[in-house]
C-alpha positions as semicolon CSV with decimal commas, in nm:
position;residue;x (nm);y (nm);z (nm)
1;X;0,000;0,000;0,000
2;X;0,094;0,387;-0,009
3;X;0,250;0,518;0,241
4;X;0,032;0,595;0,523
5;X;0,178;0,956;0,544
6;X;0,191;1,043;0,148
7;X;-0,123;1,284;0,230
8;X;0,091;1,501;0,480
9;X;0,339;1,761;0,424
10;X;0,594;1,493;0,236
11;X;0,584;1,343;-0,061
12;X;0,729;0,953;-0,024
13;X;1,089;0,963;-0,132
14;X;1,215;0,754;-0,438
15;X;1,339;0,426;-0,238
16;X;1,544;0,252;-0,468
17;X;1,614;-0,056;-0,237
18;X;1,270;-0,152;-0,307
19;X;1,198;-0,468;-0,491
20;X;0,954;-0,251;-0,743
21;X;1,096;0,017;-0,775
22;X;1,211;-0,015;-1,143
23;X;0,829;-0,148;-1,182
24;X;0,728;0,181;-1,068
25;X;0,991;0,427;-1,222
26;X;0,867;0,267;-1,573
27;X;0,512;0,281;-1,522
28;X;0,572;0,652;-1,456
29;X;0,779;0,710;-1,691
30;X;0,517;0,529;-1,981
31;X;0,236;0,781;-1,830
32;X;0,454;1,091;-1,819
33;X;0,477;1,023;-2,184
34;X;0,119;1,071;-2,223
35;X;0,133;1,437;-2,094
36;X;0,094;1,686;-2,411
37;X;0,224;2,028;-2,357
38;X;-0,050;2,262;-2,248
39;X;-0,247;1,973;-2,058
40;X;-0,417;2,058;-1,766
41;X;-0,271;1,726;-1,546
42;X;-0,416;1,597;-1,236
43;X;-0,148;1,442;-1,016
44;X;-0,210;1,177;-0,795
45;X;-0,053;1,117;-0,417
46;X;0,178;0,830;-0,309
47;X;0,506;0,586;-0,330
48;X;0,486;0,542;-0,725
49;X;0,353;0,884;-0,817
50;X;0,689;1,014;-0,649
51;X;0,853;0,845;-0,971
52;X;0,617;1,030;-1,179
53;X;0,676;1,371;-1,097
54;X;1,021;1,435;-1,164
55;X;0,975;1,223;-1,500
56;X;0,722;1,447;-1,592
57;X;0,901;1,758;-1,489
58;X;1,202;1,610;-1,688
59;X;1,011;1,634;-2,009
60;X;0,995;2,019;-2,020
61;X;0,666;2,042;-2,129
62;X;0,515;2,380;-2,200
63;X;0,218;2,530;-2,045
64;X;0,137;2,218;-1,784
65;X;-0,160;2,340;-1,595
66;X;-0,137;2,079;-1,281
67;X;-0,355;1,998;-0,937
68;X;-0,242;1,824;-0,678
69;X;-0,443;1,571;-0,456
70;X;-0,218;1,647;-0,166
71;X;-0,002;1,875;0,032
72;X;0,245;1,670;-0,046
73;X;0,230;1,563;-0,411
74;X;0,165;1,990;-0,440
75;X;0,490;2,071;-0,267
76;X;0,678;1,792;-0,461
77;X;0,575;1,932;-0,810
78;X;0,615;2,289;-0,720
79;X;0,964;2,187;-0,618
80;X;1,030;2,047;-0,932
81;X;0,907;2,366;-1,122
82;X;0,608;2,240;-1,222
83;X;0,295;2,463;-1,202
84;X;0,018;2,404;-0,968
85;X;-0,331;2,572;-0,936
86;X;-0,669;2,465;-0,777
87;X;-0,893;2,229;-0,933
88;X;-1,143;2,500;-0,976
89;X;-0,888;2,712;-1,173
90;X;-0,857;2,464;-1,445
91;X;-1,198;2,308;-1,429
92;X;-1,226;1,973;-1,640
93;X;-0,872;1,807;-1,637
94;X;-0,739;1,659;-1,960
95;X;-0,548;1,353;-1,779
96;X;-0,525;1,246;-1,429
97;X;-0,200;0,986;-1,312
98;X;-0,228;0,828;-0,947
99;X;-0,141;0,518;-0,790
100;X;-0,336;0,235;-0,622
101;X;-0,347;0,018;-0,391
102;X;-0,506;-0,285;-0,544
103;X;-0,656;-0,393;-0,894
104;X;-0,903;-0,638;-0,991
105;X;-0,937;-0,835;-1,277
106;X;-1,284;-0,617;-1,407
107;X;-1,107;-0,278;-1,270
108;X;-1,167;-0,205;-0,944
109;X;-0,944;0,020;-0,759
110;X;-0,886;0,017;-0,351
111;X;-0,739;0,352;-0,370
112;X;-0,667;0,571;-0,015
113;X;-0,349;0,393;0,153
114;X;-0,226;0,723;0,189
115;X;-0,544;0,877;0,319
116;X;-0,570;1,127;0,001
117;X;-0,856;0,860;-0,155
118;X;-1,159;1,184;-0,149
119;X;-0,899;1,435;-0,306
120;X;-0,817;1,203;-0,574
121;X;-1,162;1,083;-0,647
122;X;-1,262;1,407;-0,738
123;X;-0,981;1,487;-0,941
124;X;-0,984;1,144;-1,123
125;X;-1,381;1,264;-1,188
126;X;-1,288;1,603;-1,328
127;X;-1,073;1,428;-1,582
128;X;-1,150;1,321;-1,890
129;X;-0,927;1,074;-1,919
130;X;-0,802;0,859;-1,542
131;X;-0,465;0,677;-1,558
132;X;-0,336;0,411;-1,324
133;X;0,022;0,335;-1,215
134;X;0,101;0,053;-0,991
135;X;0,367;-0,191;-1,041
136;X;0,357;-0,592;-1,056
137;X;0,241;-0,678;-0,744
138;X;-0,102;-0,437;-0,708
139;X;-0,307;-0,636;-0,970
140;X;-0,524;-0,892;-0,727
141;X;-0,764;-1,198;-0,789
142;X;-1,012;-1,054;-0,593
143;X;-0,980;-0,706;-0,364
144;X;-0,966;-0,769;0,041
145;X;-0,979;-0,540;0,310
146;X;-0,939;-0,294;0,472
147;X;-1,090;-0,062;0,278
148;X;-1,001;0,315;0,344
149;X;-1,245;0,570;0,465
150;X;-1,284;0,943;0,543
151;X;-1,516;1,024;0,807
152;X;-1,602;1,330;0,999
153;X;-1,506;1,403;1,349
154;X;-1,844;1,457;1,468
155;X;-2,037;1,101;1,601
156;X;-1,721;0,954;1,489
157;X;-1,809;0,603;1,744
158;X;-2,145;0,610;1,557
159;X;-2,029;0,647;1,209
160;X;-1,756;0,343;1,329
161;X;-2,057;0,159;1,485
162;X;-2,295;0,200;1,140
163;X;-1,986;0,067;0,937
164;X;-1,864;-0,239;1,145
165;X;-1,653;-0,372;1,112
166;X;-1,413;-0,074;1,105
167;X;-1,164;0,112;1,332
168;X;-0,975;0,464;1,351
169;X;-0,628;0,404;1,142
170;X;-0,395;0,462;1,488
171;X;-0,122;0,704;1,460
172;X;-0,264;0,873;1,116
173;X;-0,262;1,246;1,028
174;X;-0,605;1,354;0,926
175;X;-0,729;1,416;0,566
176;X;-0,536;1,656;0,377
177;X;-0,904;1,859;0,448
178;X;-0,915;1,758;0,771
179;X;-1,106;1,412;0,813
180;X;-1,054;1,121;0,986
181;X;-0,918;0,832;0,800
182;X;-1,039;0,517;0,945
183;X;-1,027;0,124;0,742
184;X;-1,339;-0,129;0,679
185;X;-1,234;-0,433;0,783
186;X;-1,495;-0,717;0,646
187;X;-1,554;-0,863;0,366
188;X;-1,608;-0,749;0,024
189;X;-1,799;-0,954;-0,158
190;X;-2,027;-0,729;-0,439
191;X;-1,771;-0,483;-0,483
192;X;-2,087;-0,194;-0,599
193;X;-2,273;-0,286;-0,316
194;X;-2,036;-0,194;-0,086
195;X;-1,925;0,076;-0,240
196;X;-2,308;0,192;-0,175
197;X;-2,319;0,095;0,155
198;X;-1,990;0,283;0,254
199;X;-2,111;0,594;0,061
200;X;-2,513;0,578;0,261
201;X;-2,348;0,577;0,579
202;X;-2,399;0,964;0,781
203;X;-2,086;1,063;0,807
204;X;-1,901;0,940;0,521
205;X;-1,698;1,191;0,319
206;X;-1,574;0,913;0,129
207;X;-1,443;0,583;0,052
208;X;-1,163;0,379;-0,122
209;X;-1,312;0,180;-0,399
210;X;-1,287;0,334;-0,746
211;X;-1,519;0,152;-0,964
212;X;-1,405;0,042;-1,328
213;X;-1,620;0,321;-1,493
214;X;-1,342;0,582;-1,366
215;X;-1,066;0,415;-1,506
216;X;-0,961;0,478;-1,847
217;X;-0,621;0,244;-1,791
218;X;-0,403;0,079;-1,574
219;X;-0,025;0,065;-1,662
220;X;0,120;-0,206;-1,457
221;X;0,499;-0,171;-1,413
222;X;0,645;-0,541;-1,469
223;X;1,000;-0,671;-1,471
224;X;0,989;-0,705;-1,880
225;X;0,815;-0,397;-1,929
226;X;0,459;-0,204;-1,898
227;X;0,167;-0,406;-1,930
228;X;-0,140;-0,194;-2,017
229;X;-0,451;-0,268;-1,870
230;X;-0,794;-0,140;-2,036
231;X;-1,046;0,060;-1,811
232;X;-1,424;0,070;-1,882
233;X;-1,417;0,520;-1,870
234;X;-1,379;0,574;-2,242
């Protein structure tokens, strides 16, 4: 999973002793290379999306209009001299790039490892086209929990009562708006049924699971190469 911090004030550093790290570096690198200049880009929070921004700002690309799902992934591009505004500077986004946390085999996401999961699902909304990066080991037979989760502070025990079972994620920041990020912890089962449960629930800001219909492709970082993965948005 992300790092549980990526939605604080620091974007994950590049760890190159990790086993996929070259899976990661060249899925980012095969999405940075769908960035036209003058795109309005949404960028995404997390371990592989720190590969993606400086291979993006290594391109040189004029006119990049970007928004960032997180402090973090905001202070990493403007560091690299890439330009961020709000989302509701550049309205409609040509291209958003993230990570995830898991992948089915009919394109589900469980997104939110790094607690960022509401931010991004509005940006991967607002863009026309929604690309996934995650290297070898992300793709799953089936998704299993825990399931991420933004709640409000207010009736917090109830909210954790009406979703059992589920549980505060100990020693977390809050939201990057100010939420509490919590996990579901049973079973999936009927992944849009869940999904609808999770969202019905009073004081839900959000949840983890991305369904296929927001993904326009996954790009799955593999030891020979990037394996492209079709997603049902168009």
């Amino acid at each position: 999973m992300a790092s549980i911090g990526a939605a604080g004030r620091q974007q994950p550093p590049l760890n190159e002793s990790d086993p996929a790290a070259a899976q990661k570096r060249s899925a980012a690198q095969a999405a940075a290379e769908l960035i036209e200049p003058g795109m309005r880009v949404g960028l995404g929070t997390g371990s592989t999306v720190a590969y993606l921004l400086p291979a993006l700002a290594a391109r040189g690309l004029h006119g990049l209009r970007c928004v960032a799902t997180s402090p973090a992934s905001e202070a990493a591009a403007i560091a690299l001299g890439l330009t961020v505004e709000t989302l509701d500077q550049t309205g409609e986004l040509d291209i958003a790039i993230d990570g995830a946390d898991q992948v089915d085999p009919d394109g589900w996401l469980i997104k939110g490892g790094g607690g960022a999961h509401v931010r991004e699902k509005i940006v991967a909304a607002a863009a026309r086209r929604f690309v996934v990066i995650v290297s070898a080991e992300k793709p799953v037979d089936a998704l299993s929990p825990p399931v991420p989760l933004e709640l409000i502070a207010f009736g917090a025990g109830a909210t954790l009562a009406a979703l059992a079972p589920a549980a505060l994620r100990g020693g977390t920041p809050p939201s990057p708006d100010g939420g509490l990020i919590a996990d579901y912890l049973g079973p999936i089962g009927d992944r849009a049924a869940l999904a609808a449960r999770l969202s019905a629930v009073p004081g839900v800001i959000g949840h983890g699971l991305f369904a296929p219909e927001m993904v326009s492709e996954v790009l799955i970082g593999e030891d020979q190469g990037v394996r492209r993965m079709r997603g049902a948005k168009p």
